[in-house]
C-alpha positions in Angstrom: 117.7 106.9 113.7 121.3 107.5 114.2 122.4 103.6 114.2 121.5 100.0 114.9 122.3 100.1 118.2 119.9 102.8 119.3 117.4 100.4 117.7 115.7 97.9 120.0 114.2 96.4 116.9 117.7 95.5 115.2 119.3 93.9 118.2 116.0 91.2 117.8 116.5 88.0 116.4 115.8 88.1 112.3 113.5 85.1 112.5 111.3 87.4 115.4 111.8 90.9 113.5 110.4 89.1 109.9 107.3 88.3 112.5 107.2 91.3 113.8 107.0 92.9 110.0 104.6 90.4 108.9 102.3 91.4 111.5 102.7 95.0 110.9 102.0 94.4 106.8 99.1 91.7 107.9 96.7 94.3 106.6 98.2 96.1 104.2 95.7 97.6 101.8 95.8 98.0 98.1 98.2 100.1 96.3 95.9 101.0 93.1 98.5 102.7 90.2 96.7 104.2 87.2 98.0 106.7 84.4 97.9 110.6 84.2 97.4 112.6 80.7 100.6 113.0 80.2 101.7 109.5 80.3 103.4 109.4 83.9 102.7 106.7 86.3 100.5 107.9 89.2 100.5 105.8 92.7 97.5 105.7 95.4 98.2 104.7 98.6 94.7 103.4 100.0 96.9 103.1 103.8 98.6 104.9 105.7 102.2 104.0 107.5 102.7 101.3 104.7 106.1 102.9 103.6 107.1 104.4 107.1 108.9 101.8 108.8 111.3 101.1 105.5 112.1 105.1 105.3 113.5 104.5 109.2 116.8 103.4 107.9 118.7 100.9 105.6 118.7 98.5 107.5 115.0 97.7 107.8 114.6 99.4 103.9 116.5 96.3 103.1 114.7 94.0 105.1 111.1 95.4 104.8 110.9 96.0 100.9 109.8 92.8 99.4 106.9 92.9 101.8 105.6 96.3 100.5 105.3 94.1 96.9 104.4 90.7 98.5 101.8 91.5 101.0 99.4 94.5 99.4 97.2 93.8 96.5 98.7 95.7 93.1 95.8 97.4 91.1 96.5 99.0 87.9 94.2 100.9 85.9 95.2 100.4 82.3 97.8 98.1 80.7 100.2 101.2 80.5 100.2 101.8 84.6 101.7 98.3 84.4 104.1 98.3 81.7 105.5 102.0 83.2 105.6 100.5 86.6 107.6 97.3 85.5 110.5 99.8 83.7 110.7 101.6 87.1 111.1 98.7 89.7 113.8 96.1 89.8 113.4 93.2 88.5 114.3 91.3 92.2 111.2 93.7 93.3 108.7 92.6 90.9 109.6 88.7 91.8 108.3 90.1 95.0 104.8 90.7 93.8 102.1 88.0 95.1 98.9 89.5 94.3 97.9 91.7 91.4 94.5 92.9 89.8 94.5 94.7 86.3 91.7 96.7 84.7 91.9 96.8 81.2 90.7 96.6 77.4 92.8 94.7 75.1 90.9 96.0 72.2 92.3 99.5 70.6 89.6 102.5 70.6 90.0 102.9 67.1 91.1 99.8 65.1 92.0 99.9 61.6 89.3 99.4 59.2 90.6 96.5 57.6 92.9 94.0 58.8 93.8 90.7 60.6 91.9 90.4 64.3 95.7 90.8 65.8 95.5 94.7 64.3 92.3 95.1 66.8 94.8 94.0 70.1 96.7 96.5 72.1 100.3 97.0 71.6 99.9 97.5 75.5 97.9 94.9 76.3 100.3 92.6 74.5 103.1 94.1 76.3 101.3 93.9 80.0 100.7 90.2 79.5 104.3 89.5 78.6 105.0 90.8 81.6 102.6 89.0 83.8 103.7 86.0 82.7 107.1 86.7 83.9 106.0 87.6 87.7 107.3 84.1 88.9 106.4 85.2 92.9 102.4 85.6 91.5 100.1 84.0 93.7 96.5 85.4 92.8 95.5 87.5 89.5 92.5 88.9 88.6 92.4 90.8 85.0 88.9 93.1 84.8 88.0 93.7 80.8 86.4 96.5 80.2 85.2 98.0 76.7 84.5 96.2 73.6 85.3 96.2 70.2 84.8 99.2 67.9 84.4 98.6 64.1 83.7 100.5 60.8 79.7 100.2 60.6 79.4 99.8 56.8 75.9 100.7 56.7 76.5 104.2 58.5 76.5 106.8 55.8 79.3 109.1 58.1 81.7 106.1 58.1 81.2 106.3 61.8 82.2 103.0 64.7 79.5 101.0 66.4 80.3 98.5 69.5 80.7 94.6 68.8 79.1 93.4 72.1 79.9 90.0 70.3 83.6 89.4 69.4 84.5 86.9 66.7 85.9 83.5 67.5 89.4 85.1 65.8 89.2 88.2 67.6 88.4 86.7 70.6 91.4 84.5 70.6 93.6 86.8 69.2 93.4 89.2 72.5 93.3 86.4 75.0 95.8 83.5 73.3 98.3 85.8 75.3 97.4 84.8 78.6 97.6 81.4 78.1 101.7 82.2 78.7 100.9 83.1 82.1 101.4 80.0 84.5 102.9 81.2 87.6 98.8 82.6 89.5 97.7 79.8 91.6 94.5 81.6 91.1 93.9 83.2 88.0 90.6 84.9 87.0 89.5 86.7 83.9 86.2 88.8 84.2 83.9 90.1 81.1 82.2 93.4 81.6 80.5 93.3 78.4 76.9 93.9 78.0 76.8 90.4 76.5 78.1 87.3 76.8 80.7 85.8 73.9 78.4 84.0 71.1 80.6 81.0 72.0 82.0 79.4 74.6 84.7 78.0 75.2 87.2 79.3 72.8 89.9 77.6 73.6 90.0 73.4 72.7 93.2 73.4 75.1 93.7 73.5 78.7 94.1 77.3 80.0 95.8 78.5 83.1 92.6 80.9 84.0 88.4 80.9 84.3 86.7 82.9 82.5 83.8 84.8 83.9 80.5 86.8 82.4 78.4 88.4 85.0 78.9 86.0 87.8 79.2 83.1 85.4 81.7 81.0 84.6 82.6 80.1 80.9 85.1 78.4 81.1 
């Protein structure tokens, strides 16, 4: 584009030009970010022509951008995708962001053999809901977990790790206190994929800002 005057679109109206831009995001599809092996952030663009109209010029870069974070669903495989894409966008961007869906364990693959139920947690996962609960602009969350908890089994003779399917009361609480911090979701969901169900429910004695869910049903 050489200018804004060769641009019918510029010489609109702004009120009509966000319309036309909300219509052209209407059905914006996800954006699903996960992590490579070597630790760098990788993007999928499930949609095409999503970033085409703010590369025109600066002029609708400036006025396009929060859309490309307010109207697409962000997906992130793995606390890490989050926290990597959180250092890389400004923080004015990230305000942007209305709808967001995380996949993630906040357990560590190989915890420590002894300690408190906070050595079992995730520096990341810790880190990713710090984060989350600083998205102001968040409309609708969703956080997947995935995995379990893998302990020393004393009774293996190779010292090897067995799945808890069942996580402590303590442990329990001491991976998802965390996300009691996060008020800004209007809708906030938590989803289980373990093979079963926590012994007990509910954990918390205190009002949380999110449902909990086990295979469809709801805990608390």
């Amino acid at each position: 584009m050489e200018g804004l005057s060769s641009c019918p679109l510029m010489k609109l109206p702004y009120e009509i030009r966000q319309s036309i831009y909300d219509l052209y995001y209407a059905e914006a599809s996800d954006l699903v970010f996960g992590v490579t092996n070597s630790n760098r952030l990788r993007v999928h663009l499930w949609c095409k022509g999503l970033l085409s109209l703010p590369l025109v010029c600066k002029e609708l870069y400036a006025e396009t951008l929060p859309l490309i974070y307010s109207q697409p669903c962000l997906t992130f495989h793995g606390s890490l995708a989050l926290s990597l894409f959180a250092k890389s966008v400004p923080r004015q961007n990230l305000a942007c962001i209305r709808t967001l869906h995380l996949i993630s364990t906040p357990f560590k693959e190989s915890p420590p053999a002894k300690g408190s139920p906070r050595s079992l947690v995730n520096v990341e996962w810790l880190q990713a809901c710090g984060i989350l609960a600083d998205l102001a602009g968040l409309r609708r969350l969703e956080i997947a977990v995935d995995g379990g908890v893998y302990l020393l089994d004393p009774t293996d003779r190779y010292g090897r790790r067995r799945s808890m399917p069942e996580p402590s009361e303590k442990i329990f609480r001491s991976a998802f206190d965390p996300l009691v911090a996060i008020s800004a979701p209007v809708d906030f969901d938590v989803y289980l994929y373990w093979s079963k169900k926590p012994a007990k429910t509910p954990f918390f004695d205190h009002p949380v800002p999110f449902r909990l869910w086990h295979n469809n049903k709801q805990l608390q």
